[in-house]
Backbone bond lengths (Angstrom), bond angles and torsions (degrees), N, CA, C in turn:
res aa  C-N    CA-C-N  psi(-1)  N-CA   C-N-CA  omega(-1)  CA-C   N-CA-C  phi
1 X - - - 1.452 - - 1.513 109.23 -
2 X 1.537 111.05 111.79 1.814 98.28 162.00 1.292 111.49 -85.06
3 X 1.013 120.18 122.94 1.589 121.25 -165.77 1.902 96.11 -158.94
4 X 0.991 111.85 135.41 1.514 101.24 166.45 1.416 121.33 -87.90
5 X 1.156 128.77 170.26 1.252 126.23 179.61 1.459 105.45 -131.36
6 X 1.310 105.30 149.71 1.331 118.52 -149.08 1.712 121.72 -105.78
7 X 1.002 137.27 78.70 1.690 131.55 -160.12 1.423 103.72 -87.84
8 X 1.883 110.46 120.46 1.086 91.90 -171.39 1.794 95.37 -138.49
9 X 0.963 116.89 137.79 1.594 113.48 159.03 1.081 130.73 6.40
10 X 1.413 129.04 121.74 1.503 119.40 143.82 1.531 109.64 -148.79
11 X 1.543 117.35 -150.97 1.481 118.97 178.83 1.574 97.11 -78.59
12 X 1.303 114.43 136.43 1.031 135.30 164.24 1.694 113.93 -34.72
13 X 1.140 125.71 158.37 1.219 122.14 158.29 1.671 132.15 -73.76
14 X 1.283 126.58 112.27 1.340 136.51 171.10 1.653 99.92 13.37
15 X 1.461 97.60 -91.51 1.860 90.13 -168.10 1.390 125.89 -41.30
16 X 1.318 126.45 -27.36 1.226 148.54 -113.71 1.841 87.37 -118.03
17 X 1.358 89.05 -62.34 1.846 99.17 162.84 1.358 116.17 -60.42
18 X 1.763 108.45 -34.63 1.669 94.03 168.49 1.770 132.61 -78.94
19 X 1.399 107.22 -25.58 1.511 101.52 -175.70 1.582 83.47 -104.74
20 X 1.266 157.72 40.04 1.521 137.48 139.36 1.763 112.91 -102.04
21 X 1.503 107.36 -47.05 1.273 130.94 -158.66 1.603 116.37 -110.16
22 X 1.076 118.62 -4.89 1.930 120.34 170.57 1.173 97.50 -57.22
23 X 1.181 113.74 118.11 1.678 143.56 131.81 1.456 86.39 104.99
24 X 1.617 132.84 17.20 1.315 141.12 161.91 1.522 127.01 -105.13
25 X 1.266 105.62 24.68 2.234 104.30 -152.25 1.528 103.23 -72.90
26 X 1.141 115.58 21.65 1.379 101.51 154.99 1.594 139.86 -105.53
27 X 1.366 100.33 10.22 1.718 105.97 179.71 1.443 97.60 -113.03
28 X 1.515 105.02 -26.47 1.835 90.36 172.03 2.090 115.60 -81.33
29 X 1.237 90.52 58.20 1.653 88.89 170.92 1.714 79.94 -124.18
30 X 2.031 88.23 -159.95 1.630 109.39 -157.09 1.502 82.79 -61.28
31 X 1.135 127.38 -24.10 1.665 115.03 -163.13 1.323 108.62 -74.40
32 X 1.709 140.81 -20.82 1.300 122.76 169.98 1.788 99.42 -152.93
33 X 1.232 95.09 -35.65 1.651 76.84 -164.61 2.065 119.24 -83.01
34 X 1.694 107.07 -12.45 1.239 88.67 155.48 1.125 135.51 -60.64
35 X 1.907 117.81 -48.19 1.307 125.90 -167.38 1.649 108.23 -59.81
36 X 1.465 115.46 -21.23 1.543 118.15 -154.23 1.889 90.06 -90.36
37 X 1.394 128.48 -41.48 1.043 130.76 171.70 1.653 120.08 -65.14
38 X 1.526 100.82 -26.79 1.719 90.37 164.59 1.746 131.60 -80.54
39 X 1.286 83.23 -25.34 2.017 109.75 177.65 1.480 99.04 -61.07
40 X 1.712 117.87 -33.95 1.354 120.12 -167.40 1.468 111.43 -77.88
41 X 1.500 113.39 -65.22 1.443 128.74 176.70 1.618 98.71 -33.57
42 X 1.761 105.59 -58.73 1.823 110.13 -162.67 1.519 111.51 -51.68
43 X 1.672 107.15 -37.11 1.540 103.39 173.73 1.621 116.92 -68.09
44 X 1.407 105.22 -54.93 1.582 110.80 163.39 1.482 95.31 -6.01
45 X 1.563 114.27 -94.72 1.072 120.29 -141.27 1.966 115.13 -67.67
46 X 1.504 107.79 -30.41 1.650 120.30 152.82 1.977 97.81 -31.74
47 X 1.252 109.21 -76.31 1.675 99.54 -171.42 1.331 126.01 -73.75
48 X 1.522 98.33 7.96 1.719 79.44 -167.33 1.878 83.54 -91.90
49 X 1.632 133.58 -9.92 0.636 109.04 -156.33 1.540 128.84 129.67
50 X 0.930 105.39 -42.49 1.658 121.34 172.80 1.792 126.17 -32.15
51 X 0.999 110.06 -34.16 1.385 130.50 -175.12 1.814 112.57 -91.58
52 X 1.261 91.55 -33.63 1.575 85.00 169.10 1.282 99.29 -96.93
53 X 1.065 136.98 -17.25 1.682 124.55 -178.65 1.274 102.85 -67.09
54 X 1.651 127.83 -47.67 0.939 105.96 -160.32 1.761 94.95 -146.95
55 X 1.361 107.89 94.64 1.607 129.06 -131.61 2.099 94.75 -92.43
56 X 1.424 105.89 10.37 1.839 104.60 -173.32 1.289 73.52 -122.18
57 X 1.387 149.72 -31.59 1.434 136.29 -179.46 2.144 110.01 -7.92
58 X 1.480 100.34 153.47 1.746 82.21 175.45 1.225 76.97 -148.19
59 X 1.573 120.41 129.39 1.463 117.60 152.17 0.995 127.90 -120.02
60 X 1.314 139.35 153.38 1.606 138.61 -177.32 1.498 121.00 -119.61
61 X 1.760 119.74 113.13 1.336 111.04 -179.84 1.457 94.31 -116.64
62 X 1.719 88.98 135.88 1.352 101.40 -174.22 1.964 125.13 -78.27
63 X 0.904 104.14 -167.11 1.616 102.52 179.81 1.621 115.72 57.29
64 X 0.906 134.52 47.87 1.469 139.73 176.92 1.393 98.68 85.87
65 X 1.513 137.21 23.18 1.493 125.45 -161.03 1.499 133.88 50.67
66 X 1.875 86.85 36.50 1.271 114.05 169.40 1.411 114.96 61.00
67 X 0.995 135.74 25.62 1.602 144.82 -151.15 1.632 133.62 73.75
68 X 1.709 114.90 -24.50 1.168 116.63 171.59 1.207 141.62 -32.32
69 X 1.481 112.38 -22.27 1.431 108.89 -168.48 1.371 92.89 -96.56
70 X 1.541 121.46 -13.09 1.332 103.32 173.92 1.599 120.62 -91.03
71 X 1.300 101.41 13.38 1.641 101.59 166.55 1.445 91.33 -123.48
72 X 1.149 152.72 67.98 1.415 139.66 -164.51 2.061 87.59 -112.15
73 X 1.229 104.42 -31.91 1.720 95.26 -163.10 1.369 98.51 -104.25
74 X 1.513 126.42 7.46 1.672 128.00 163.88 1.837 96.05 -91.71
75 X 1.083 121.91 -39.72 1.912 125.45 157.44 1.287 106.15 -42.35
76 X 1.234 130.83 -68.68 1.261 121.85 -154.64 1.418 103.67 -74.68
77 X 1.339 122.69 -35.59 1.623 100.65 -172.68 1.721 102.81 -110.92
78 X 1.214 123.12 37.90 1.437 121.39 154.89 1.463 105.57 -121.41
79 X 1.122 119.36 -34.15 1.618 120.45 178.24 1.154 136.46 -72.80
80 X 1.901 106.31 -15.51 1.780 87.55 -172.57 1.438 128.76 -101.42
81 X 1.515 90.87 18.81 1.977 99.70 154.11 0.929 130.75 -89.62
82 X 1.830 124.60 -10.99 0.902 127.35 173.30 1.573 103.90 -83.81
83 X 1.247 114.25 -34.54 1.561 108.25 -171.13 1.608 101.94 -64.57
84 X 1.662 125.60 -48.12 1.021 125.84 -171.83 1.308 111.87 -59.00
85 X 1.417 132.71 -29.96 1.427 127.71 -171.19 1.537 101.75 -83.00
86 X 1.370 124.78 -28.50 1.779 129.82 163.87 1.417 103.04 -65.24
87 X 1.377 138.36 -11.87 1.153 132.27 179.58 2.128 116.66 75.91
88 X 1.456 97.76 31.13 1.220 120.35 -158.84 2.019 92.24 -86.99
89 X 1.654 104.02 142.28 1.400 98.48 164.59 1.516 117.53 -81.11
């Protein structure tokens, strides 16, 4: 199937709300803490690998790409030793 797949927002996961957001629950709504939990998972899946496995993959994060592109050039020059030591292209 070429089809893209779609990454999109939601409530964070339980723990995730507990060690970022206890006694803070107001930045983990749509206003910061979904987009920051989707930016996370999307990289997740950048290192685990995913993209070179399966290199026509198409994904779509919504809302401006959730903020990424505005860290796109703090990625490129902190990340690509980590990718290289995962053996990442």
């Amino acid at each position: 199937m070429k089809v893209p797949i779609y990454l999109h927002p939601t409530i964070p996961h339980p723990d995730m709300l507990k060690a970022y957001f206890e006694g803070y629950g107001e930045p983990a709504t749509p206003a910061w803490g979904f987009a920051m939990d989707t930016c996370t998972r999307f990289l997740r899946l950048v290192f685990a690998g995913l993209f070179d496995a399966y290199p026509n993959l198409t994904m779509i994060l919504g809302h401006l790409g959730e903020g990424l592109p505005f860290w796109i050039h703090r990625l490129n020059d902190h990340t690509q030793f980590a990718a290289k030591r995962r053996g990442l292209k």
